[in-house]
C-alpha positions as CSV (number, residue, x, y, z in Angstrom):
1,X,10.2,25.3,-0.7
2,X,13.4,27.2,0.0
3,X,16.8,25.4,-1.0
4,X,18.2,26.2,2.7
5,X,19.8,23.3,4.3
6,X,17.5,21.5,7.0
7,X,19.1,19.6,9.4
8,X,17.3,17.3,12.1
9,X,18.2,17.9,15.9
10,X,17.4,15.2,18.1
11,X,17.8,15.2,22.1
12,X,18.6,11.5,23.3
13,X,20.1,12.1,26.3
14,X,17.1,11.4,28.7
15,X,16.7,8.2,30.3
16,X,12.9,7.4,30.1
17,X,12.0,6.5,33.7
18,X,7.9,6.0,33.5
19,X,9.1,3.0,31.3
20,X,10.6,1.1,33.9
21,X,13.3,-1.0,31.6
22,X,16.8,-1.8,32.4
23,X,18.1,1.0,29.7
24,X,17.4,4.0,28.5
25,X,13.4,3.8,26.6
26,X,15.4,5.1,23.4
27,X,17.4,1.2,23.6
28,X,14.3,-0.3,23.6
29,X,13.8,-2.7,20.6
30,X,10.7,-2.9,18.4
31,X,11.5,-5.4,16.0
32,X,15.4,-5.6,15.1
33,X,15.6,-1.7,15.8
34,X,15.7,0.2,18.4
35,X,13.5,3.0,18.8
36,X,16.0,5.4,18.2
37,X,17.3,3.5,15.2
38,X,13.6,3.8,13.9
39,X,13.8,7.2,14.2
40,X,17.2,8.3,13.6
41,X,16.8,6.6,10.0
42,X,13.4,8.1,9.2
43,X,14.7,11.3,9.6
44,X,18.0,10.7,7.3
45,X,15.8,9.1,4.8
46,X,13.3,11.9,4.0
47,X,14.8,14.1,1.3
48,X,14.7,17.1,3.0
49,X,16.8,16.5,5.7
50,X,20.4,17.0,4.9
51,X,22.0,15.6,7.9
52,X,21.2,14.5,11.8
53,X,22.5,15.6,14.7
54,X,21.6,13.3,18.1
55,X,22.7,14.6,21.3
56,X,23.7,11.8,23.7
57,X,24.4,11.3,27.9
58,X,28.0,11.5,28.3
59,X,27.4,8.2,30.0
60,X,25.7,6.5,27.5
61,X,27.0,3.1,26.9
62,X,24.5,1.7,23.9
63,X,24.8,4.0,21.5
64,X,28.1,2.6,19.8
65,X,26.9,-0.8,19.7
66,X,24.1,0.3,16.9
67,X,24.8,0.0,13.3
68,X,24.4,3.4,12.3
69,X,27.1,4.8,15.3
70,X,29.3,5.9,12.5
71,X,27.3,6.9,9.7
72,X,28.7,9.4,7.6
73,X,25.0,11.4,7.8
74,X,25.2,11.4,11.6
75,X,26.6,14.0,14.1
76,X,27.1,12.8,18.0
77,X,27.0,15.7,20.6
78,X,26.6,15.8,24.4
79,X,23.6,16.2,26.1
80,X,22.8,18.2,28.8
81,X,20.9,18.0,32.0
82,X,17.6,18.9,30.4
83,X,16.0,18.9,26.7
84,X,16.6,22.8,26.1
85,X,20.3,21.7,27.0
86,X,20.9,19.1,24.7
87,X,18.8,21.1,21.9
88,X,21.2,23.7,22.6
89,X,24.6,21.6,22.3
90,X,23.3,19.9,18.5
91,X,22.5,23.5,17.5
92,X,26.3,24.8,18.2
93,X,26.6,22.3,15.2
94,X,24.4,24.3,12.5
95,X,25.1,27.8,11.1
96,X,22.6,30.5,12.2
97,X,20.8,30.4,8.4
98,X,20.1,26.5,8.4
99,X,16.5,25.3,10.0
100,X,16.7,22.9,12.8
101,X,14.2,20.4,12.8
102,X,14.3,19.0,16.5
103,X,12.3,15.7,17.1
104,X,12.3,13.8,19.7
105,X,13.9,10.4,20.0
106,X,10.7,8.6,20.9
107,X,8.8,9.5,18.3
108,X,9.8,6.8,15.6
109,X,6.4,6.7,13.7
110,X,6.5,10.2,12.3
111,X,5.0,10.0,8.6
112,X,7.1,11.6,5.5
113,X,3.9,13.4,4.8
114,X,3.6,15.4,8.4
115,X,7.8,16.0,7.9
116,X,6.7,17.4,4.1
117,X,4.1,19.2,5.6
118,X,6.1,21.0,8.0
119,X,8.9,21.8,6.0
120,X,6.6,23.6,3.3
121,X,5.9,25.9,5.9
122,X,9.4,27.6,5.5
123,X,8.6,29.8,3.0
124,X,5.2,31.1,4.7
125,X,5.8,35.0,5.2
126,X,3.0,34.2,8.6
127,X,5.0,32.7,10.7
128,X,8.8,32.0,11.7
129,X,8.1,28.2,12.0
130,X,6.0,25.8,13.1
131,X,5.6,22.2,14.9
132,X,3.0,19.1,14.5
133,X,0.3,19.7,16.4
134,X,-2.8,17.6,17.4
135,X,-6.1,19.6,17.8
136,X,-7.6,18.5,21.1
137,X,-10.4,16.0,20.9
138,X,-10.8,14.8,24.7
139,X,-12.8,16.4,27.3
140,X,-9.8,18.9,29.4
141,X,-9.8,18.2,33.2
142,X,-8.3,20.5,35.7
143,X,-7.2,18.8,39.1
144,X,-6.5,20.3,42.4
145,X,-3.0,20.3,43.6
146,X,-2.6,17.4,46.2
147,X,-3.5,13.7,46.4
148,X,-5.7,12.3,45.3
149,X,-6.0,13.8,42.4
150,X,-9.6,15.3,42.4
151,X,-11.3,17.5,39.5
152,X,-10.9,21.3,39.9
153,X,-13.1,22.3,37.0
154,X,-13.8,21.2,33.3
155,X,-11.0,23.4,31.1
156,X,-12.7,24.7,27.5
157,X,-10.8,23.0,24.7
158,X,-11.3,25.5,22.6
159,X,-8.5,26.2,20.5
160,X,-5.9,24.1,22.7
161,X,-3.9,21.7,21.0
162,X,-1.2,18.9,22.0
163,X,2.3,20.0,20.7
164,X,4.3,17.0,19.2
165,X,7.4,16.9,17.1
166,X,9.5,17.7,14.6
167,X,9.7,21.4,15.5
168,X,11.0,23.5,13.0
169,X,12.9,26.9,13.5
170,X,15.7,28.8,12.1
171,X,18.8,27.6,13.7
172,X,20.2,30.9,15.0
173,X,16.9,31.9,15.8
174,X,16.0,29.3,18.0
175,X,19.6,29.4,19.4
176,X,19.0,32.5,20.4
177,X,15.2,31.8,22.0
178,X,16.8,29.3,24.3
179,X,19.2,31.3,26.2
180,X,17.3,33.7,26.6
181,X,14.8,31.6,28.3
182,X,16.7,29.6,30.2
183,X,19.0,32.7,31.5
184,X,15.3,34.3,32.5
185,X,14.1,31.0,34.3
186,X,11.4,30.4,32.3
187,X,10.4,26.4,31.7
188,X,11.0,25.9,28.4
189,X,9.2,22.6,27.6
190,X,9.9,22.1,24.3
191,X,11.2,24.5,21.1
192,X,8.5,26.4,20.4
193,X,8.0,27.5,24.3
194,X,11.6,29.0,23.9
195,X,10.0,30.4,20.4
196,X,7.0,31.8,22.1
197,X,8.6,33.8,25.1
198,X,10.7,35.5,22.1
199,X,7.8,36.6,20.5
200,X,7.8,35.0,17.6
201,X,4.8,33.6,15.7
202,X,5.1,29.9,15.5
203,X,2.7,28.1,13.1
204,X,0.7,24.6,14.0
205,X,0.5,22.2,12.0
206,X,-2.4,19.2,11.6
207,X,-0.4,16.2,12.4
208,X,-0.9,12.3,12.0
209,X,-2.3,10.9,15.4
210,X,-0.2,8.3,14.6
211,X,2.9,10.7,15.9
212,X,2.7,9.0,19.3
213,X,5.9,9.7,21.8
214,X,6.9,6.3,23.7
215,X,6.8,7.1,27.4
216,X,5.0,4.1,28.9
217,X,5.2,0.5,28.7
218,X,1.7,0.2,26.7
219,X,2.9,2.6,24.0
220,X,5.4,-0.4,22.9
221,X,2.8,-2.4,21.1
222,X,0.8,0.5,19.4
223,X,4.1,1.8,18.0
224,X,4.9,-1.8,16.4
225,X,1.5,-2.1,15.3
226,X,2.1,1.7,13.6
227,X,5.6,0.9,12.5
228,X,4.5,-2.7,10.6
229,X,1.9,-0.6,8.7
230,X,4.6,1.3,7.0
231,X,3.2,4.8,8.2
232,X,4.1,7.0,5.3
């Protein structure tokens, strides 16, 4: 692996509505953490990260009353409006030659191995990066617009996977990708759609199920359950 710096990029500026909790889902506690503790710390600990970057709601209110508020391994930026936004604000704190590693806040069981796995990747002449990536197992059900929601037609899932995080690009790079994108109107859903509209090859990589993103109030538990288990 190259020596380059890696630096993690994390967008916590949402506000996590499908949760219905009094805060922001990031706030939430499992155990004496809160989510985003959980994952703000597993990304500082894992040896190739140099430093973390978190992008905030100016109108957050929780964030200083963690522990970590001030560490010296931790960078606070505004958020924006959307994801691409707030991506965009941490990476006007890298230089162009560093590698972002953008996860998202809500994914605090992300093993050391899938983060080892991805960051081998750098020095693959393939591909300009790469995310985590589930291969999909489920049968793929497209619905007609309207409600009820009614079956349109059975999708193949041949080669479609679900994208999860850490994404991993060059930081100018990816910089770069995003305006574009957005100054084209063209949803960019997460890092590697911004990637992907540029034209660059983006590699997937065979992630831990485990990697599950908090977004409803039954993912609390499973994440615990993951978390206790000391996911590696």
């Amino acid at each position: 692996m190259t020596d380059t710096a890696i630096v993690a990029v994390v967008p916590a500026a949402g506000i996590g509505s499908r949760m219905q909790a009094d805060r922001p889902k990031q706030y939430l506690t499992i155990g004496s953490l809160t989510i985003l503790e959980h994952t703000l710390l597993k990304l500082a600990a894992h040896p190739a990260i140099s430093r973390v970057v978190v992008a905030l709601s100016p109108d957050d209110e929780y964030f200083e009353q963690l522990a970590l508020h001030n560490a010296d391994w931790l960078t606070k930026v505004y958020g924006g409006e959307t994801r691409a936004d707030s991506v965009s604000n941490a990476l006007a704190q890298l230089a162009d030659h560093e590698w972002a590693l953008v996860h998202d806040a809500a994914r605090p069981c992300v093993s050391n191995e899938d983060i080892a796995n991805l960051v081998s990747q750098i020095d693959n002449p393939l591909f300009s990066g790469g995310i985590l990536a589930t291969p999909v197992k489920d049968t793929m059900k497209r619905a007609r617009p309207g409600e009820p929601a009614l079956v349109l037609k059975t999708e193949s899932r041949d080669n479609l996977w679900h994208a999860l995080t850490p994404q991993l690009f060059k930081a100018g790079q990816l910089r770069e990708a995003l305006a574009d994108a957005l100054a084209n109107g063209i949803e960019v859903t997460d890092e590697a759609s911004a990637m992907e509209y540029a034209g660059v090859p983006v590699a997937l990589i065979d992630s831990n199920p485990a990697n599950i993103k908090i977004t409803r109030p039954a993912d609390l538990p499973v994440a615990q359950f993951y978390l206790q288990h000391n996911l590696r």
